[in-house]
C-alpha positions, 0 to 999 in steps of 0.5 A: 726701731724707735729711740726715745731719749731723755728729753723726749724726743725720737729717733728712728733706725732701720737697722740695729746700732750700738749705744755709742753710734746713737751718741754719735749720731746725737753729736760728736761731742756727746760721743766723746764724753759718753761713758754708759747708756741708760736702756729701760732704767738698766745701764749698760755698756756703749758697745751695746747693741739696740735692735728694739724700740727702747727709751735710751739716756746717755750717761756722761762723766758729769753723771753718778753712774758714768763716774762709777764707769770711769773708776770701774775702768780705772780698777781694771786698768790697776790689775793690768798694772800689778800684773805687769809689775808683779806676775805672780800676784792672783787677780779676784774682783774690783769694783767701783765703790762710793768714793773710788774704787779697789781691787783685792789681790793674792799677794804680799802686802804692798807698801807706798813705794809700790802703789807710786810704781803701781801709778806711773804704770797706769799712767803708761796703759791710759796714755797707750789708750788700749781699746776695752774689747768685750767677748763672751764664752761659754761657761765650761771655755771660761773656766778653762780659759782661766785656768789656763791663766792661773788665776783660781779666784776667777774659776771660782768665780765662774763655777758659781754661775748657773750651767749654760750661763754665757761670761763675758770678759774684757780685753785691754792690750792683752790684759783679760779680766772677767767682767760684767761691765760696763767700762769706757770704750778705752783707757784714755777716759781715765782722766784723774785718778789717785791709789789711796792706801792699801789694806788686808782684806779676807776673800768674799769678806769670810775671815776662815778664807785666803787674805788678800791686799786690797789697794784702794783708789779713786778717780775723778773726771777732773783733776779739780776735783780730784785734787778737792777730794784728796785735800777732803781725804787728808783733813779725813786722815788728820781726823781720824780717831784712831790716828788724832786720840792717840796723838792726844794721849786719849787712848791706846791698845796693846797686843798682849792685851787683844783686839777690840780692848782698848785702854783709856789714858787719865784724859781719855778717861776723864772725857768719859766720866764727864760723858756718863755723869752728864747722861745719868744726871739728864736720865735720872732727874729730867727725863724720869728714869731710876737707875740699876746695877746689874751683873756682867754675867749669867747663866747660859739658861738667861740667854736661852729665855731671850732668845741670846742662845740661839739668835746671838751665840755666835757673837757672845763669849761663853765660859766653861761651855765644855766643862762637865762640872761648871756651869757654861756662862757667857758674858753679857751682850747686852743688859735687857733681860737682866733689868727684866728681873729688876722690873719683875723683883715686884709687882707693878699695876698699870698706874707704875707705867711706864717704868724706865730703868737705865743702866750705865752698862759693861757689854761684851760682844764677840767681834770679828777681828778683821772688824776691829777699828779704834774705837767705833768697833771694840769687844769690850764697851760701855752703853747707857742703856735702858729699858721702858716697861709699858702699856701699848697705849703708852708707847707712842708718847715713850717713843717720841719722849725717846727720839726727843732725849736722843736729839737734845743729846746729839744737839748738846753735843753739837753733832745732830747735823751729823746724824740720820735716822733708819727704819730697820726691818727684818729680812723677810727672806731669812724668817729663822734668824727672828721672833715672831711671825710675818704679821707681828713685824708687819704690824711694829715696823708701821707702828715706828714708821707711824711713830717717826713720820707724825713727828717729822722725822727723815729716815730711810729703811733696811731690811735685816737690820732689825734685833732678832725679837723687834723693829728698830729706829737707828741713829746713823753718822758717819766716821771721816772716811764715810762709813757708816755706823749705828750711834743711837737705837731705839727699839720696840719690843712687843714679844720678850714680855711673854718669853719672861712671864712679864706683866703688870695689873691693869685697870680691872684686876687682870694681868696684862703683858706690857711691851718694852722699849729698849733704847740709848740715849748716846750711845756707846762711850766708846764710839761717841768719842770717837765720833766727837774727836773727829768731829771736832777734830781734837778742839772739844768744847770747854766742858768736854776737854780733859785739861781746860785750863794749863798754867804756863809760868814763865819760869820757875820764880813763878811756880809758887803762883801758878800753883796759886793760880791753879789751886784757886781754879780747881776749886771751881771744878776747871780742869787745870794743870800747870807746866812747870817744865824748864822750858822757854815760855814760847815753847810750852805755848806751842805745846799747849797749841799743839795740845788743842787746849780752850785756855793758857794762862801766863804768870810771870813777875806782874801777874804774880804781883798783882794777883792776875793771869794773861790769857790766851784762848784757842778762840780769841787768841791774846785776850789780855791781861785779867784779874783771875777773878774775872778769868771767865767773868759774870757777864761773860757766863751770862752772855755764854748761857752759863747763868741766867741772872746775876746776883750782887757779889755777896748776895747770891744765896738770898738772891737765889732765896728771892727768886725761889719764893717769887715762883713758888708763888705762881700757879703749880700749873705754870710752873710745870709747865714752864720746865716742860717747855724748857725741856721739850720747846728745844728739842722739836722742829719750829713748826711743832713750837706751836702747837706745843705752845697750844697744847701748854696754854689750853692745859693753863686754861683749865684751871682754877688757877688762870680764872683767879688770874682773870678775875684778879686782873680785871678787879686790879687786885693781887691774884690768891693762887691755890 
């Protein structure tokens, strides 16, 4: 039998071995820190045993898949200790997961005190150093086997199996678990471990089975890197929106209100408006979208031309849906096929495309309760939401307009390192959930994967992600705990037209079916807050923040001031308030420190005689003393990029006026140019930079215009553009 390892080289056995006497025979000290072998690209336990020639790779605890060994020991070593301190409790699965582990559990919930009684027992099993010893049964023995045990889960379990399927199970000082493996050779090789939390959690994840508790945990090889994870972790639990945007006063929920409905305070909402007026200004006067205003629900007929009714029911609520005399509603999940009506209200020729509407949108949708979280997952929410109505020809360029919008977005936002991009496909296995057939979502996915790949965007595909009618282009992040969500999407629809009766007229007269574009630019409100508290932890940039600026008189003598002070700066649009509680100056500075604010700003006695305000900022700490016309002054917006000139105080309009007539004498074609490039040249990668350079010059070179130029410069006259 011939053993070909990693590095290429042979070994050769006469005789059958296990993994782990191959690993010995390597070295003793490979076989000490062994935790799986690699047989043909498939891991397997130590204990297997090799009587064939194969390409074998030690896995050790240094690699990704010995680590997943060592944490799925560890979860078995903690349903050894829940059954030692609480017998009654059923045992169903745990698995390794990517920061740890967890195993479910039938059993009251389990507070802290028990996860720290539940640690010191698994302390005892791993110092005992119980052996990990794997037998098999026969199908009909294992089910009697854990029957015998009382434990129903795991009978269920097997009976799923196919007949004559042979179970293995591992024993570890008495304790016996079904399991397929692999695991350590014994418990001593949980090193450094942590029971995080604890949760409810459904049975194999269906709401309408048993709930069980489900106690979270990780393990490490090193008590290093424990201890750097579970610092990670407490910066993760001090991020957490749900925990920090509360603290905050952002937002809150109550019950008798429901799941998924969050109520957002004056500061919460405050962020939202600045959000939402920000993306309508962008879209409607940059990016060339007119805006609609649709209803926030129809009749179920609107959902069933869609496909809604048969594709969407599920996760959609339906008004009056038994009653004989009203007509069944349902609210909206979404906004397309209402715009669809805003674009067919006329008739449009080829020269209108594309047509984009975008719409500040209300959506409902019918989420699970066990799903509900803070703000990333809510029943109720608001999307900037939008819709491209175009020629085929044009949907390369409208996708790459809209990838382009979504990344100056993210980066404005300071989060586009955040982010990564997803092809998601349909399932091929599950044709009745789509539209369209196989060649149709063959042909649109190559079409985004084409789209996404010219323009050098990283991205990885999943399958079953797709909207049920076409192929989307999703922009992932990933909240402080390392669950992923969709933020952003982008999605290419070439099958709702026809369902509609959309069209518009085309160069000869015929009526042609457009395709449509269905994207965000941001996302839901909802979510991107959510993301951002954690991002930034609560410390917003300046614009964001609610509350900018707090005035902190340093008693009531000084309120008149303050008020003063406060009146000035909110007549420049800063977000201000004042403090006027009867509090200790030192205290209401740690509230404002507390409270994250970018600015404080102390009035006192000399303040208020010399018409200043000291300042003190999150960012520079004490910045001293400052008449309040210089707070932020001109040089400081400049050097910020607030402005790009400065004008001699008393002169701004005619400055402005000079500047205005001074480029409206350029070529137009220069002009429109330059607004392109400060649109675009910031939104692609360095190496595009070039050929967007190339690409603007070539069209200047063309003109009538750049030959007057030349011709002006050579002859050293002023140029006569047209």
């Amino acid at each position: 039998m011939k053993i070909t390892l990693k590095d290429g080289s042979v070994k050769e056995y006469s005789e059958a071995k296990s993994v782990y006497d191959i690993a010995a025979d390597i070295s003793e000290g490979l076989a000490r820190v062994a935790c799986a072998g690699e047989v043909d690209g498939e891991v397997v336990d130590l204990r297997t045993v090799l009587d064939k020639d194969c390409n074998l790779n030690i896995i050790t605890a240094s690699d990704e898949e010995g680590l997943k060994v060592i944490r799925h020991t560890a979860s078995h070593v903690l349903a050894q200790a829940v059954k030692k301190l609480f017998p009654d409790a059923k045992i169903t699965i745990g698995p390794a997961i990517e920061d740890g582990f967890y195993y479910d559990f039938d059993h009251a919930p389990f507070s802290r005190e028990d996860l720290d009684n539940l640690e010191a027992e698994m302390k005892k099993i791993i110092k005992e150093g119980h052996e990990l010893k794997r037998f098999t049964l026969p199908r009909e023995e294992a089910i009697k086997f854990m029957q015998e045990r009382n434990e129903p889960y795991k009978v269920e379990l097997i009976e799923e199996l196919p007949e004559g399927e042979e179970i293995s199970f591992y024993d570890q000082g008495g304790f016996v678990d079904l399991c397929a493996g692999p695991h350590l050779m014994t418990t001593k090789g949980v090193k450094a471990f942590k029971l995080t939390s604890s949760s409810m959690a459904y049975w194999r994840g269906n709401s309408d089975k048993a709930r069980l508790q489900r106690i979270y945990g990780t393990a490490f090889n090193k008590k290093e890197e424990l201890k750097e994870y579970l610092e990670k972790l407490e910066d993760a639990k001090r991020r957490d929106h749900n925990k920090l945007g509360r603290e905050m006063g952002l937002f809150t929920t109550v019950d008798v209100i429901g799941q998924g409905l969050p109520l957002f305070t004056p500061k919460g909402t405050k962020m939202i408006m600045k959000l939402q007026r920000w993306i309508e200004d962008l879209e409607d006067k940059e990016w060339g979208y007119v805006r609609t205003r649709t209803p926030l629900m129809a009749k179920s007929d609107l959902y069933k031309i869609s496909g809604h009714w048969d594709h969407y029911m599920d996760g959609m609520f339906i008004l009056n849906k038994d009653s004989d005399d009203k007509e069944t509603m349902a609210l909206r999940p979404m906004t397309c096929p209402f715009q669809y009506y805003v674009y067919m209200n006329e008739q449009h020729s080829y020269r209108d495309l594309p047509y984009r509407m975008s719409e500040t949108s209300t959506l409902f949708r019918n989420e699970d309760s066990g799903e509900m979280h803070g703000l990333t997952r809510v029943r109720q929410f608001t999307i900037t939401e939008a819709h491209i109505i175009l020629c085929p020809e044009q949907a390369e360029e409208e996708l790459t307009r809209c990838t382009e919008l979504c990344h100056y977005v993210m980066t404005t936002l300071g989060i586009d390192g955040d982010v990564t991009y997803r092809l998601s496909k349909w399932d091929p296995n599950n044709k009745e959930k789509y539209l369209g057939d196989e060649a149709y979502w063959n042909s649109t996915q190559q079409y985004l994967r084409d789209v996404m790949d010219k323009n050098g965007i990283k991205y990885t595909e999943a399958d079953g992600e797709a909207a049920f009618y076409g192929p989307k282009i999703d922009i992932q992040a990933k909240n402080v705990y390392g669950k992923e969500d969709t933020m952003v999407t982008i999605q290419l629809d070439c099958a709702s037209a026809e369902k509609f009766g959309m069209y518009y007229i085309d160069e000869k007269g015929e009526k042609v079916l457009p395709w449509i574009i269905h994207r965000t630019s941001m996302g839901c409100y909802e979510r991107t807050l959510a993301w951002l508290i954690e991002h930034y932890a609560g410390k917003f940039p300046t614009w964001l923040c609610p509350e900018q600026v707090r005035v902190l008189p340093i008693s009531e003598k000084y309120a008149d001031y303050a008020e003063q002070v406060r009146k000035e700066l909110a007549a420049h649009d800063v977000d201000v308030t004042v403090d006027n509680r009867s509090e200790k100056i030192g205290f209401k500075i740690r509230e404002a420190r507390l409270d994250k604010l970018p600015y404080m700003l102390v009035v006192g006695q000399q303040e208020a005689e010399d018409g200043t305000v000291s300042v003190r900022s999150r960012f520079a700490g004490d910045e001293g003393v400052k008449p309040l016309g210089e707070f932020i002054d001109a040089e400081d917006c400049l050097r910020l990029g607030l402005v790009n000139r400065l004008a001699p105080a008393g002169k701004t309009v005619s400055a402005a006026l000079d500047l205005a007539e001074r480029i409206a004498h350029k070529p137009f074609e220069a002009i429109k140019l330059i607004k392109k490039g400060v649109r675009e040249i910031g939104m692609v990668s360095s190496d595009k930079c070039f050929y967007k350079n190339l690409e603007f010059s070539r069209s200047i070179f063309k003109t009538e215009d750049c030959k007057e130029g030349v011709d002006a410069f050579l002859g050293k006259r002023s140029p006569q553009f047209r």
